[in-house]
C-alpha positions in Angstrom: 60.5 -43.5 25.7 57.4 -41.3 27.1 57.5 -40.0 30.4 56.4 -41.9 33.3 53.8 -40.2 35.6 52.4 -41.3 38.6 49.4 -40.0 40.7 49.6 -39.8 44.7 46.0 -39.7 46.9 47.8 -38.8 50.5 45.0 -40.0 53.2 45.2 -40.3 56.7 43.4 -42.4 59.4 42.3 -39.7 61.6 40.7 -36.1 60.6 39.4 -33.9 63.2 36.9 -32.1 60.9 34.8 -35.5 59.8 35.9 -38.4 61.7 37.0 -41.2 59.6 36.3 -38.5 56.4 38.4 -40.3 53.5 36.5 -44.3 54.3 33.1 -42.4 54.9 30.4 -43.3 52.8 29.6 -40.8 49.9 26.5 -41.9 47.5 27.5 -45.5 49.0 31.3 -45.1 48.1 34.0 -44.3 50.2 35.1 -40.7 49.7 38.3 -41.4 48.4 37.0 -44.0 45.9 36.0 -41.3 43.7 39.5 -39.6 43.2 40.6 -43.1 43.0 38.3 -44.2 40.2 38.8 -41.1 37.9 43.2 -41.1 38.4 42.4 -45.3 37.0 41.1 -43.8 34.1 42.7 -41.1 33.2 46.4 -40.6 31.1 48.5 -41.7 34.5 50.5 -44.6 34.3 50.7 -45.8 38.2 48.3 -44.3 41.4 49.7 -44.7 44.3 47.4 -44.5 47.7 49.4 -43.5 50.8 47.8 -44.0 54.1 48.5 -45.4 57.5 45.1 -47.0 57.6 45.3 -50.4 57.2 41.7 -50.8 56.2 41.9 -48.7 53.3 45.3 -50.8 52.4 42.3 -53.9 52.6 40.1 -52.7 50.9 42.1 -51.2 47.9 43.4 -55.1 47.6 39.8 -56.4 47.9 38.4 -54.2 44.7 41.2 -52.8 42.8 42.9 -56.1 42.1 41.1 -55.7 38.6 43.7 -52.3 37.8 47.5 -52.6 37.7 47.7 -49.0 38.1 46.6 -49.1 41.8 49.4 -49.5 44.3 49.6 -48.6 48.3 52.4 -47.5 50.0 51.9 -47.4 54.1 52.8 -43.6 55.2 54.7 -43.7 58.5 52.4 -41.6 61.7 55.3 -39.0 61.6 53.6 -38.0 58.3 50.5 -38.7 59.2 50.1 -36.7 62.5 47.6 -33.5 62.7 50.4 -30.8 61.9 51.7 -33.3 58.8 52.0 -31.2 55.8 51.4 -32.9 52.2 55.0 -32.0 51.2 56.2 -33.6 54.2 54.2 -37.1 53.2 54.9 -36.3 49.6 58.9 -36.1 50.2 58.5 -39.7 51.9 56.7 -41.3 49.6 59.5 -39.7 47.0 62.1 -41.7 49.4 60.5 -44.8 49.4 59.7 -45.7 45.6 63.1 -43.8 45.0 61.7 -41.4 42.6 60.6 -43.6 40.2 58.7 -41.2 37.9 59.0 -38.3 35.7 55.8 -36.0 36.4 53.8 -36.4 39.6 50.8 -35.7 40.1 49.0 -34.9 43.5 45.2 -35.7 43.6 42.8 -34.7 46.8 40.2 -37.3 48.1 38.3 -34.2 49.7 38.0 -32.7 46.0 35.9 -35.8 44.7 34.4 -34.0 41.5 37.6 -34.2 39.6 37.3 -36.0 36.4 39.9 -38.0 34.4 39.4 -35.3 32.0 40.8 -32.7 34.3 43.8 -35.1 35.6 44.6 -35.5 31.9 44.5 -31.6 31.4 46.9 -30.7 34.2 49.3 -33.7 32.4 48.9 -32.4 28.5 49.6 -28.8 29.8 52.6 -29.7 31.4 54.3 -31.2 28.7 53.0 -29.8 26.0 54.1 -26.2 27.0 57.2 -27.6 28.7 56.3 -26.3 32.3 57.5 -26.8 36.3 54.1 -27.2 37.4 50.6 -27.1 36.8 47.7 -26.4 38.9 44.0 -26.6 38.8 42.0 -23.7 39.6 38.3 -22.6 39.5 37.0 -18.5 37.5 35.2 -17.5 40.1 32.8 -14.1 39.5 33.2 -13.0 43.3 34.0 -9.9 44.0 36.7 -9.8 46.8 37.4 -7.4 49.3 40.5 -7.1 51.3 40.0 -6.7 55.6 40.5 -3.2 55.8 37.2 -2.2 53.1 38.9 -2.2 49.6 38.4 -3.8 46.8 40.9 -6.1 45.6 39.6 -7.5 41.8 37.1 -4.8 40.8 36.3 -1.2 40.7 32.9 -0.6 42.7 32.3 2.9 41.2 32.0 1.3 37.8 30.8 -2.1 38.7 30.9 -4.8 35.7 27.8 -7.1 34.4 28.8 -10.8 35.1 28.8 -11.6 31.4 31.6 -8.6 31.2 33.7 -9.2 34.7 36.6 -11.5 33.8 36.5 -12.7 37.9 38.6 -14.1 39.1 41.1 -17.6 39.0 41.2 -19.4 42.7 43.0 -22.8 43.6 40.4 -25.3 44.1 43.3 -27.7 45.9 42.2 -30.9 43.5 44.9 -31.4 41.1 48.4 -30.4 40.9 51.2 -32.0 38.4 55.1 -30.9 38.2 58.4 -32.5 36.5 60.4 -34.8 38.8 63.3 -32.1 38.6 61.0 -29.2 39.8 59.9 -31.1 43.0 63.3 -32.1 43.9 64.7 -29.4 43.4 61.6 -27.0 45.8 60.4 -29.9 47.8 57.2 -28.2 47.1 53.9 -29.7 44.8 54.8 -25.8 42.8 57.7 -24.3 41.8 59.0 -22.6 38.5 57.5 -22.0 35.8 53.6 -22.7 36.7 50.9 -23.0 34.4 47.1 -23.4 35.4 44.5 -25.9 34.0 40.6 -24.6 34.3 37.7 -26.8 36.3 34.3 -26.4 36.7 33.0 -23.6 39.1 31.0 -26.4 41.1 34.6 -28.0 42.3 36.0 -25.2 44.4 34.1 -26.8 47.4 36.3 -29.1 48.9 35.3 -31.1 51.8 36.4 -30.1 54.8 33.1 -29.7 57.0 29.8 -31.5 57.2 28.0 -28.8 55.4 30.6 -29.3 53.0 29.8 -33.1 52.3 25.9 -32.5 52.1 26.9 -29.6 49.2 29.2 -31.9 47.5 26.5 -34.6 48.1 23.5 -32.2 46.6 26.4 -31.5 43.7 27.1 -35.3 42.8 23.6 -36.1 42.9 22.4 -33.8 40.2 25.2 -34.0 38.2 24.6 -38.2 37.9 20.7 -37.6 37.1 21.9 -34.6 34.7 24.3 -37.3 32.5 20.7 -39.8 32.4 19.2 -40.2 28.7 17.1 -42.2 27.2 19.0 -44.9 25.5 18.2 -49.0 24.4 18.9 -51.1 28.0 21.3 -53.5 26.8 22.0 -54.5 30.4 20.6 -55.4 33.5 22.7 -55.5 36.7 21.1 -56.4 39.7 22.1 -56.5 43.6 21.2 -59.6 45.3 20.3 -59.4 48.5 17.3 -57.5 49.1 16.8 -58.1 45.2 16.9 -61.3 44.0 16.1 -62.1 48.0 14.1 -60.6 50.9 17.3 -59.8 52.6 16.9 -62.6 55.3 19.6 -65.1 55.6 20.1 -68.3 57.6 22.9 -69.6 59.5 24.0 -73.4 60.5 27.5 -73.9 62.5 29.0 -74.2 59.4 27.9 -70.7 58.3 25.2 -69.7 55.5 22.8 -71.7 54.8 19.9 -70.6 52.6 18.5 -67.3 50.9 15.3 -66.8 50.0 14.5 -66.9 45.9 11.4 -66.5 43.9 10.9 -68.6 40.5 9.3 -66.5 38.6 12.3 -63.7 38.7 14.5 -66.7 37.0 11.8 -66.5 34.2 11.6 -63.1 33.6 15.7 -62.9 33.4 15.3 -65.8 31.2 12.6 -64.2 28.8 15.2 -60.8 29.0 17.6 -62.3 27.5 15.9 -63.7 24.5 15.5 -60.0 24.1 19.0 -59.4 24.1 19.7 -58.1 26.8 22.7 -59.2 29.6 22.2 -59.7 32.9 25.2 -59.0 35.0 25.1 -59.9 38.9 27.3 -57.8 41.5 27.0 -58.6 45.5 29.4 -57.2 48.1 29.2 -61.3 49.6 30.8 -64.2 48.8 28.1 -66.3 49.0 28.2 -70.1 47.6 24.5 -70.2 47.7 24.3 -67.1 45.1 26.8 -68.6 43.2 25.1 -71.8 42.8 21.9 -70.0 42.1 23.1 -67.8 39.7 24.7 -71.3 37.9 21.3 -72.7 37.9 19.7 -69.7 35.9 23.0 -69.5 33.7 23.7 -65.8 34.7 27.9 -65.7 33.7 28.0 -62.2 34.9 28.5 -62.9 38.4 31.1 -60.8 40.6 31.1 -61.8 44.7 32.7 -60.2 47.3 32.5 -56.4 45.1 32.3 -53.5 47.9 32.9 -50.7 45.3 30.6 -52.2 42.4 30.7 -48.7 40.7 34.5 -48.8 39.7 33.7 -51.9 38.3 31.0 -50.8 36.4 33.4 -48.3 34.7 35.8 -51.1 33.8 33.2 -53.2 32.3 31.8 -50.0 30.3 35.3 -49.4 29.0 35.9 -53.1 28.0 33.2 -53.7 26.7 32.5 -50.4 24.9 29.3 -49.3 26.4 27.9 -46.8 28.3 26.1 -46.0 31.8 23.0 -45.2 30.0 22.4 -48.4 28.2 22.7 -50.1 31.9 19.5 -50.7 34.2 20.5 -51.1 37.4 18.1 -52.4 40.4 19.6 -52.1 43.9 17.7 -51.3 47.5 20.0 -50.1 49.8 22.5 -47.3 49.6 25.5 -49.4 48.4 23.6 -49.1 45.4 23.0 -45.9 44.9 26.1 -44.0 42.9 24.8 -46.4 40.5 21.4 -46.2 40.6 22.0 -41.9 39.8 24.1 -42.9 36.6 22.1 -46.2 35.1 20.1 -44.7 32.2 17.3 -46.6 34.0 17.2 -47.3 37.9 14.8 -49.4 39.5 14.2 -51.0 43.3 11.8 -53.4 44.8 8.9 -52.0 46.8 10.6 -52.6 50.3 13.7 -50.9 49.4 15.3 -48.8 52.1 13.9 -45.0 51.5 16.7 -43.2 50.1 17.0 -45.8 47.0 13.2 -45.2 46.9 13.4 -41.2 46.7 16.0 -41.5 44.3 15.1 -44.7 42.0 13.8 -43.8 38.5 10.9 -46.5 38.7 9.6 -48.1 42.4 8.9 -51.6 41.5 5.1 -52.4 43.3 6.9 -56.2 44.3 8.9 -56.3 47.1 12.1 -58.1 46.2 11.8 -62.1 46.1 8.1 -61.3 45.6 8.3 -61.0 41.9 10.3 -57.8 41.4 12.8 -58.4 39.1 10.0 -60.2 36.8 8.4 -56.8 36.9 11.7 -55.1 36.1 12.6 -57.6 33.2 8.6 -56.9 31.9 9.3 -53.1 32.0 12.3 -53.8 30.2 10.9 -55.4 27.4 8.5 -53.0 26.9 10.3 -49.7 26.9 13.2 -51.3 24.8 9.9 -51.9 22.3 10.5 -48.4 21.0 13.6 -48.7 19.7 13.0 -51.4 17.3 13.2 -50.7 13.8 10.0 -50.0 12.1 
């Protein structure tokens, strides 16, 4: 029987630093969504999220349902207080699911550039060379100097080339895995025998300020763009409101009442598909008017009520086989716009909100209900034109 291991995201309700830091909105996401995403998908058998805020509790329910692996625990305010530390939280979460694990494996919403790849590193190193612990670290090429004027990881009198200086290995505070009998035994996330897993030099920022979260920002942004290339669009997914709509809404007493459509983006969907391409529909609403609109242009991708459409995304890529860059994505507000950075092609309508237009691949000259997606699904066609066999 093969170990079990389970990850554990500690996040509390209040942070001095950023207030409300782990629910803030990073590229559209929540900051700890992105930890959350990556520990899904990586080698872990069970991630648990332990937190005393009930609106993450909600919101995990609302658009993790689709993972098994995803589980909260409520962490009591004595571990949850300012001058909590993460063994503290960690020992109670030990208590309550009554150590039900072989390795753990800690994982920091404020590092959210850790990949699955690194989470299954830290896993692979610990059993494979039978270690306590495991921790991920960042080779720095600093020089560091202690207070009192000395140099502590170099020899100024004979300084080295970069491409010669070894520099320097420093915790980046994202991942850290150990054995079930190691944390017992320290109460403490390192003890024993500890071995260290590399990531990227880009990941020793953690956030902890503002500054921090417009670097981080800057970091996740050009990494996304970086990953674009120029693959067949084999799917479409589109936002809905201020997409398929103008954004406007109307209410009766018994709640919503109409949206705002325009015919001629049914068509061009319709003449998309004949091409062979899917359309797949994602709105954070639960609308029965979408849903009855989507039946009449016989769209069966349609997901309502989907805050975090980008973890979804993910699972449908790994279903179904495909990847990020075969996706055009058309969004207009910045709930759309982690997406937007990855789709291989990223469009909005012409009274999108500016951030989606600074950072969308192609500005659509409709404005959405106004014949937008027709001129998306046109675009489409055409560039798809160059990857049929000749």
């Amino acid at each position: 029987m093969s170990n079990k291991s389970v990850g554990f995201i500690p996040l509390r309700k209040n942070s001095k630093g950023i207030p409300g830091k782990n629910k803030k909105k990073l590229l559209g996401r929540p900051l700890f969504t992105w930890v959350l995403t990556e520990a899904i998908f990586s080698k872990l058998d069970e991630v648990f999220v332990f937190t005393d805020d009930n609106d993450i509790i909600d919101y995990i329910a609302q658009n993790f349902a689709w993972s098994k692996k995803v589980k909260t625990l409520k962490r009591s305010q004595q571990n949850a207080s300012d001058t909590s530390t993460t063994e503290s939280a960690i020992l109670e979460f030990c208590e309550l699911i009554d150590t039900d694990f072989d390795i753990f494996c800690l994982l920091q919403a404020t590092s959210p550039l850790t990949k699955r790849k690194d989470i299954d590193a830290a896993l692979d190193k610990l059993e494979n060379e039978k270690l306590d612990a495991v921790l991920s670290v960042v080779n720095t090429h600093r020089f560091i100097w202690s207070k009192d004027g000395k140099p502590l990881n170099y020899d100024f009198e004979n300084r080295p080339r970069r491409q010669d200086f070894e520099g320097l290995l420093i915790e980046n505070g994202a991942v850290y895995c150990t054995t079930k009998k190691a944390l017992l035994a320290s109460k403490n996330r390192l003890s024993g025998d500890i071995g260290v897993v590399e990531m990227n030099e880009d990941t020793l920022v953690e956030i902890d300020s503002e500054t921090d979260w417009l670097v981080i920002e800057q970091l996740l942004i050009s990494k996304s763009k970086s990953n674009k290339s120029n693959k067949r669009i084999d799917h479409l997914v589109l936002d809905v409101d201020g997409v398929f709509t103008d954004g406007r809404v109307t209410f009766n007493s018994e709640g919503e009442f109409s949206k705002v459509f325009d015919m001629r983006d049914g068509m061009g969907l319709e003449i998309l598909r004949q091409h062979g391409v899917n359309i797949i529909v994602m709105t954070s609403e639960n609308s029965t008017v979408v849903a009855q609109r989507m039946k009449k242009l016989k769209i069966e991708d349609i997901f309502l009520g989907i805050k975090d459409k980008y973890s979804l995304i993910e699972k449908l890529c790994a279903e179904r086989k495909i990847t990020p860059q075969e996706i055009a994505y058309i969004g207009d507000d910045i709930n759309d716009l982690s997406n937007m950075l990855r789709a291989g092609w990223s469009l909005c309508p012409a009274n999108a909100t500016k951030p989606i237009k600074f950072h969308a691949d192609i500005v659509l000259k409709n404005n959405s209900a106004e014949g937008a997606i027709r001129e998306a699904s046109e675009f489409i066609i055409n560039y798809n034109l160059r990857f049929n066999d000749l």
